[in-house]
C-alpha angles and dihedrals in degrees: 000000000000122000122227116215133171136223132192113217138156125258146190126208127172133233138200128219131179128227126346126302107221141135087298099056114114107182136023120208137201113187129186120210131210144244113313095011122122109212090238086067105039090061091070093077077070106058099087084069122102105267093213093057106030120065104180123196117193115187112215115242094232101216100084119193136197099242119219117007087275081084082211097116124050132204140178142231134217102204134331128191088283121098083340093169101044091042090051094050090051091049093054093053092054092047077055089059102048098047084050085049092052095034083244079176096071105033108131090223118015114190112190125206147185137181139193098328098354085076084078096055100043090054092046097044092051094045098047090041100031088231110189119217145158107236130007113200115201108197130195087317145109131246120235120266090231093060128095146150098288086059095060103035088109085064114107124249102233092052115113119228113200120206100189133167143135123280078229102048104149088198099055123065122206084247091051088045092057091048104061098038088062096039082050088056095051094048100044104023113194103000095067117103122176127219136183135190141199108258136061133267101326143093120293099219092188085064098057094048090038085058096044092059096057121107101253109250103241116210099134 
């Protein structure tokens, strides 16, 4: 029988982020992409937001895939069933990185927000660092199985927790539906507010600038 073993080595992996982040930005985003994204094109759902007042950061899943049988696109991936619990620990790490790298600590109004799979990370990443934010944006997406309220009781209580996602969604049952909005409420009480939208499994762009527009909740 195979043996498993384990190495510890040092990596690099790259990020995107969209416009300048300077004394007129208003809000500082970190957005998480889905399956079969890379971060250079999901920032493109972004683009529509004001540039003065929206710096975006988008962390970059690290297991990248040819995508269709052309072997011509290529996409990533943030974890699969496989070695779950080592590769989220490296891909936290990384996210670590990143926010170090941006200064996340001392944004005036961090939005988080994941989509698709992405959804996943972002959760993950807030409960095991007790990342404070202003807003957390859960997009057409599920929350982990491993997660719950006590997980999330740092979290301030002002802060809005969005549960969005498309009437036509062909990747979320009723019964799913029904699932993570209760498991949402469970998680987030009375902040979470849940919004859908008319469309399928893709990202509503009216939101994100609906959300940019909003004056930033201050608590910090």
């Amino acid at each position: 029988m195979p043996t498993q073993k384990q190495v510890s080595y040092q990596n690099i992996n790259t990020y995107e982020t969209r416009n300048e982040h300077t004394k007129n930005t208003k809000n500082v985003w970190i957005v998480f992409h889905g399956l079969g994204y890379l971060s250079r094109y999901f920032l493109r759902y972004f683009e529509s937001l004001n540039p003065e007042e929206n710096y975006i950061i988008a962390p970059q899943a690290p297991s990248k895939y040819y995508l269709g049988s052309k072997y011509k696109h290529v996409g990533a991936c943030w974890l699969t069933k496989e070695n779950t619990q080592l590769e989220k620990e490296n891909v936290l790490n990384y996210i670590d990185s990143v926010a170090d790298a941006e200064m996340l600590s001392t944004a005036k109004n961090l939005i988080v927000l994941g989509y698709s799979q992405g959804v996943s990370i972002a959760t993950r990443w807030l409960a095991s660092r007790q990342i404070q934010c202003n807003h957390l944006i859960l997009h057409s997406g599920a929350i982990p199985t491993e997660l719950n309220k006590e997980d999330f009781s740092y979290l301030h209580t002002t802060t809005p927790v969005t549960y969005i996602y498309g009437n036509n969604d062909e990747y979320i049952t009723e019964a799913k539906m029904t699932e993570q909005s209760l498991k949402g409420s469970d998680l987030f009480g009375k902040r979470l507010k849940i919004r859908v939208f008319e469309g399928v499994h893709e990202v509503f762009k009216p939101y994100l600038l609906e959300v940019s527009l909003k004056n930033p909740t201050n608590f910090m």
